[in-house]
C-alpha positions as CSV (number, residue, x, y, z in Angstrom):
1,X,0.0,0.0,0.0
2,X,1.6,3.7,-1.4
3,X,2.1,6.0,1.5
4,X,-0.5,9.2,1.2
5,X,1.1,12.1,-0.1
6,X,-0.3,15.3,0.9
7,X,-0.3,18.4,-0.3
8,X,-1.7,21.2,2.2
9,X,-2.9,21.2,5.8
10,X,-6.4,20.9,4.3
11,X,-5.9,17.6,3.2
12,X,-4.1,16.5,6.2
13,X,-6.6,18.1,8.3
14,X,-9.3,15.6,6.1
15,X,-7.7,13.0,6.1
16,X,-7.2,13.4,10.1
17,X,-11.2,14.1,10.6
18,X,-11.8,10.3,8.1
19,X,-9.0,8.6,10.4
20,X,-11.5,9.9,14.0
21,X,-14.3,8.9,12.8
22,X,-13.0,5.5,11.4
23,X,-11.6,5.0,14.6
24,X,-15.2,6.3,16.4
25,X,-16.8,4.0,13.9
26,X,-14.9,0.5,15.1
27,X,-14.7,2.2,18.4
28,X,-19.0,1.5,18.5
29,X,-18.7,-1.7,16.7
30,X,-16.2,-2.9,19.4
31,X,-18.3,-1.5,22.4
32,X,-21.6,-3.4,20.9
33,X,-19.6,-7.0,20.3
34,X,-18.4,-6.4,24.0
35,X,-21.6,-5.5,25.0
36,X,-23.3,-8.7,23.7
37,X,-20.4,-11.3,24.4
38,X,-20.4,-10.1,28.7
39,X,-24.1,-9.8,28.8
40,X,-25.8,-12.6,31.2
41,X,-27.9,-14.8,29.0
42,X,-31.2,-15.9,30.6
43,X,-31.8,-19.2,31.0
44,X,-34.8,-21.2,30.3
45,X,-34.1,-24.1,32.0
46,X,-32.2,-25.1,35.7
47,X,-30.0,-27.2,33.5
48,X,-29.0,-23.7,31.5
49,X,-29.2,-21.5,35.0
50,X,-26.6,-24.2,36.0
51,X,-24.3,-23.9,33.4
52,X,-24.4,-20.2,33.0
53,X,-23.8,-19.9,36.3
54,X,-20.9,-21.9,36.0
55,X,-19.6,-20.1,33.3
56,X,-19.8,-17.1,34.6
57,X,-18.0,-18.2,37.4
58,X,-15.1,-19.9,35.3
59,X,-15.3,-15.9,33.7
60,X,-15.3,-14.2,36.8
61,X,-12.3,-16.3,38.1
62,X,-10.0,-15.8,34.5
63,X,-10.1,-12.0,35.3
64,X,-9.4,-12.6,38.4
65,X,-6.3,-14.5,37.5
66,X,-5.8,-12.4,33.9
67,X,-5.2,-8.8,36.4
68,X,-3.2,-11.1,39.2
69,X,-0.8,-12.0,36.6
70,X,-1.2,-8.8,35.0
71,X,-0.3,-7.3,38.6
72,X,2.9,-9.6,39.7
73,X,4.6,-9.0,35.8
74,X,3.9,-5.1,35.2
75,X,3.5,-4.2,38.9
76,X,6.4,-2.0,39.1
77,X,4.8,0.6,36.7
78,X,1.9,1.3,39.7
79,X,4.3,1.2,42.6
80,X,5.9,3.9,44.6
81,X,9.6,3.1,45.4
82,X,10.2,-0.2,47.5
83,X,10.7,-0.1,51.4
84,X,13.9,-2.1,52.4
């Protein structure tokens, strides 16, 4: 793919204002597929209520573990200095 070549600061300028609202576009699409994928689903059955509330469990626990691990690796970057 050719790099743009531009011109004047009004075509950077447009090209800027396309590239936000791209961005804004996906941003939405992004926030709707999140929106769907962590909503509870509602269960018709006990067998379902069950299993959703195991998975939801099983999802709760992951980000639980995801931000522990998250924590001990990239800790340092929240910390003050270290007391000896």
């Amino acid at each position: 793919m050719p790099k743009p070549t531009y011109r004047t600061l009004e075509e950077i300028q447009i090209r800027k204002e396309k590239l936000q609202s791209d961005i804004k576009q996906e941003n939405d699409q992004i926030g709707i597929l999140w929106r769907t994928l962590s909503a509870p689903q509602k269960a018709n059955s006990k067998g379902e209520l069950v299993a959703n509330l195991i998975a939801n469990s099983i999802t709760a626990i992951d980000g639980f573990l995801l931000v522990r691990k998250l924590m001990k690796t990239y800790g340092y970057i929240f910390s003050r200095k270290k007391k000896k």
